[in-house]
N, C-alpha and C positions, 0 to 999 in steps of 0.2 A: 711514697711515704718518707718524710724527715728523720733522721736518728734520733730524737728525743718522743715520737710518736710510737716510733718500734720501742723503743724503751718505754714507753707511758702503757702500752700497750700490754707489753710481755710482764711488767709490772702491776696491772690490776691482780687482786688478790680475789681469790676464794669468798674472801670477806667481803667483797662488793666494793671496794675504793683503789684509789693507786697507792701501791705498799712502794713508797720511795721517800729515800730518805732528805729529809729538807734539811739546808743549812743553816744550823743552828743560830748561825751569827744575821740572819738578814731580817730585816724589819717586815714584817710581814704586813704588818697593814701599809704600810707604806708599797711594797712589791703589789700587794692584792689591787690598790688603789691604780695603780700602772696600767696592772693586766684590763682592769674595768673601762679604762681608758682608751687601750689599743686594741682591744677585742669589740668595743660596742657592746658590752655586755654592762647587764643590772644585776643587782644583788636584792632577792629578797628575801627578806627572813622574821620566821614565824614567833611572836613574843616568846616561845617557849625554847628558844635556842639561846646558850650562853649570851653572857652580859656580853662578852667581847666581838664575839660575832653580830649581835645587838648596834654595837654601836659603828660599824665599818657597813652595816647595809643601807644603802639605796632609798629602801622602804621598809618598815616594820611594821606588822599588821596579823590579823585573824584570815580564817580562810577565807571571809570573802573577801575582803581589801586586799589580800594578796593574790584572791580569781580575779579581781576585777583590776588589780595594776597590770597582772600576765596580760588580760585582754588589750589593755589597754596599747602598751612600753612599745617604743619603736626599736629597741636593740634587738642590733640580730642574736644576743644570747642572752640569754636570762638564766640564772643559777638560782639555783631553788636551797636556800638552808632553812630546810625545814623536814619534812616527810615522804616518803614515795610518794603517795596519791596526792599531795600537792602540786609537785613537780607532773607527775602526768595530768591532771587537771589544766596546770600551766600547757602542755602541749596539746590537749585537747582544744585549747581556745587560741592557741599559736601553733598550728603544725608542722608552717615553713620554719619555724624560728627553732635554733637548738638550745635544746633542756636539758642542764645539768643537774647533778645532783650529788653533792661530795662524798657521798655514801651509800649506796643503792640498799644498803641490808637498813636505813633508817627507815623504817615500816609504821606499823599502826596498829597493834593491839585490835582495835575495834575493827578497821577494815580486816583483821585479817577473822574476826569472829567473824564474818557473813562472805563465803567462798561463792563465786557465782554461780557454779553448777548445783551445788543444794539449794540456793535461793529461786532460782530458777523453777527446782521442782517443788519448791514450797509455791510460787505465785503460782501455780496450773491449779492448784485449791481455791485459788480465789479470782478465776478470770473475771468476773467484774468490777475486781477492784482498780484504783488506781495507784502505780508505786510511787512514794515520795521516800528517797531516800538523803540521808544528812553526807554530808559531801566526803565524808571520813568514810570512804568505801573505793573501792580498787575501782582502775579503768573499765573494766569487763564487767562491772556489779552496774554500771553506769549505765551502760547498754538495755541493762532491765528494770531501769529505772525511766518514770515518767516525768517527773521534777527531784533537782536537786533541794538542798537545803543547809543553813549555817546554823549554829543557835543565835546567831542575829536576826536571820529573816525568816529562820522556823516557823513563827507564831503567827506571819503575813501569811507563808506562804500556802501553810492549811487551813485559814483562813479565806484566799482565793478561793478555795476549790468549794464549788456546792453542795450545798450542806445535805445531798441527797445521794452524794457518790460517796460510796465505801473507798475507804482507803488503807493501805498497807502503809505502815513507816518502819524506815529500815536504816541502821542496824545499831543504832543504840536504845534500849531498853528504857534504862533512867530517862534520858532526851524525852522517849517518846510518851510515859507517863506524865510526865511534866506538860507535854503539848495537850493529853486527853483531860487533864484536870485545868487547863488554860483555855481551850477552846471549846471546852467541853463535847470533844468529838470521841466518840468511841471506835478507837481505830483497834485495826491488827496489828501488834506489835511484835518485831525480829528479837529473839531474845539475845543479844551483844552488849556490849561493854568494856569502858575504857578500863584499860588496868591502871592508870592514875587518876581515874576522880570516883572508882570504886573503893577504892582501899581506906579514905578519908576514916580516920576511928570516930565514932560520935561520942563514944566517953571522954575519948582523951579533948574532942575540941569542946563537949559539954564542961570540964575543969577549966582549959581557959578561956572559956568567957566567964566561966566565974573569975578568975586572978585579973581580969580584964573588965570589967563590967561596964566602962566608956566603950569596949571594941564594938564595933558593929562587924558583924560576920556578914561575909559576901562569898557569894558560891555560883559556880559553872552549872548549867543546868543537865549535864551528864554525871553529876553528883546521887546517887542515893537519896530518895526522897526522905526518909529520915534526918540528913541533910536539909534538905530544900525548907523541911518545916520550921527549921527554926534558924533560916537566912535575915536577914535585914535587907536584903536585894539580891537578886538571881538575874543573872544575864550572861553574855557570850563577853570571849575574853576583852575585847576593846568596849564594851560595857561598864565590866568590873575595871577597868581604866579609870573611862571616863564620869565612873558615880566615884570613885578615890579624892578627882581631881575636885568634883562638886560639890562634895556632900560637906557638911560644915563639921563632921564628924574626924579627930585625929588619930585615931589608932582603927586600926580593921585587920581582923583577922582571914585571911586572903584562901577559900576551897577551891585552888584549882592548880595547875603547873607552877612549879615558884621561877619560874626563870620572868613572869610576869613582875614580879617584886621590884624587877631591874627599871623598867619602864614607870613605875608608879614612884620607886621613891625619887626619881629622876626629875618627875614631873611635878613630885606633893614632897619636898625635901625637908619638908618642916612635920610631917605625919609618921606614924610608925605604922610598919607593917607587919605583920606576923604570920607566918606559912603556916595555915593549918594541919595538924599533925594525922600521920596514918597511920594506918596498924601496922606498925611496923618498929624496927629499932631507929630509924631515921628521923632527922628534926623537919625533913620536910618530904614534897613528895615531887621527886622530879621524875618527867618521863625518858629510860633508856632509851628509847629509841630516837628522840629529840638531839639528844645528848652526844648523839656517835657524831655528829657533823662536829670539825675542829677546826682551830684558822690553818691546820697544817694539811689538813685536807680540804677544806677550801683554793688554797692557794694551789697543791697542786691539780684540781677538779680545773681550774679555769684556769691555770698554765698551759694543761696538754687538752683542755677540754673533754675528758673523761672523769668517770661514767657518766653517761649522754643516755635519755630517757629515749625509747624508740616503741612506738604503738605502731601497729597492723591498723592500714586506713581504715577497715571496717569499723572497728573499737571506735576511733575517732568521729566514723562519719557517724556510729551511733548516740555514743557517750554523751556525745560533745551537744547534742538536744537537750540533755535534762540539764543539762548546766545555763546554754544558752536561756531554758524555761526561763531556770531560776533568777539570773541576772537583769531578765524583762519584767517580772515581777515584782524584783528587789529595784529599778530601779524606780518602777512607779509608783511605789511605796515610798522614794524617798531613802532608801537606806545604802 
């Protein structure tokens, strides 16, 4: 082991990252661009992560653009800025390849509402079901899962399945209302939810669309169906992207993570955006745990290559099914 390994090492913190300190003076995107270089490693990073970290990755994208580049990327490292279950996801469908993750405690709200050993004994209630679960759920949930799913190919993918097979969907609540009143399937629904597209206030964004009355309101379909009712369009985040960029519409008031806002007004530089507002004292609603990844923990994540994502081959050799499902499904759909 190297001297800066034993140090990288003796250094991860409690808190899930390497607690060392960077210096102050070095260009960090410049150093990060280096490391990207002589390591063989990618960067990917989830719309909902800082502007700046946004603009130094590889690839920007939703959970499946960024399951389906892990699939894809020949680098022997791939860095995940974004979420636990992404990053294991990424090594579910990369096992030989090492997964980084600049902050192991950047979690999930939602996966962390559906534990796999309770979920487990909630499906023994329903052995003829099928489980379809949305991909925002731990490695181990994966394993009791029969098809993955994104809110991009959600609507395909229950859809696929015959319209004569009971199904469970798991573990967002909102999502999976939204799929029974879309596909009109009467599923069993895990009761979970995001603590960022729960909190969304409906008074407060019912005021401004009145102060707005050109905005067109666009919403995540893990939003609160009170929400959904009174959207101008509903879709997964490179969705609500891509209706920004098309729609002939110039202001929109944006229900979902505002680190999206970065990528939109990048793309639509002549439109306005506006975060829709939570219950909360905040002007917008950003998710903590998105937010713990930084370019100083980036840089050192893919300096010493810790913390490094590690699954029990079993997890993998099962997990990694519902995902594989999903991605054959998703791909013959086109999406």
């Amino acid at each position: 082991m190297t001297a800066e390994m034993s140090i990288a090492k003796r250094g991860l913190s409690k808190n899930g990252y390497l607690n060392l300190e960077v210096d102050p003076t070095l260009d960090l995107f410049e150093e990060i661009k280096k490391l990207k270089e002589e390591k063989n490693a990618i960067l990917l990073a989830h719309y909902y992560q800082d502007s700046e970290i946004q603009d130094i990755a590889d690839y920007i994208g939703d959970s499946l653009g960024l399951s389906q580049m892990a699939a894809k990327t020949e680098a022997d490292i791939i860095v995940f800025a974004g979420v636990h279950f992404m990053a294991e996801t990424a090594k579910m469908l990369s096992p030989n390849k090492k997964i980084l993750l600049p902050d192991l405690k950047a979690g999930c709200s939602l996966a962390d509402a559906c534990p796999a050993p309770v979920f487990r004994k909630f499906k023994e209630k329903y052995p003829d079901h099928i489980v379809v679960s949305y991909v925002n759920t731990t490695a181990e949930l994966k394993t009791l899962t029969d098809i993955c799913c994104t809110s991009t190919n959600a609507v395909q993918i229950i859809e696929s399945i015959p319209k004569d097979q009971p199904i469970i969907f798991a573990p967002d609540i909102n999502l999976g209302r939204y799929l029974v009143k879309k596909t009109g399937r009467n599923m069993v629904l895990w009761n979970g939810a995001c603590m960022v597209h729960e909190i969304f206030s409906n008074e407060k964004i019912t005021k401004l669309m009145l102060r707005h009355p050109n905005a067109k309101l666009i919403a995540h379909p893990e939003c609160e169906s009170i929400i959904l009712e009174k959207a101008h369009f509903i879709g997964s985040t490179t969705g609500l992207l891509n209706f920004t960029i098309s729609d002939e519409a110039t202001e929109f008031i944006v229900a979902t993570e505002a680190g999206i806002l970065h990528q939109m007004e990048k793309r639509s530089p002549q439109k306005t955006f506006l975060p829709a507002p939570p219950n909360n004292t905040c002007a917008c609603n950003d998710c903590p745990h998105m937010k713990l990844n930084t370019l100083e923990k980036l840089y050192l994540c893919m300096k010493y290559e810790q913390p490094e994502i590690i699954l029990p081959d079993w997890v993998i050799k099962e997990g990694v099914k519902s995902i594989d499902r999903m991605l054959e499904i998703s791909e013959k759909a086109g999406l």
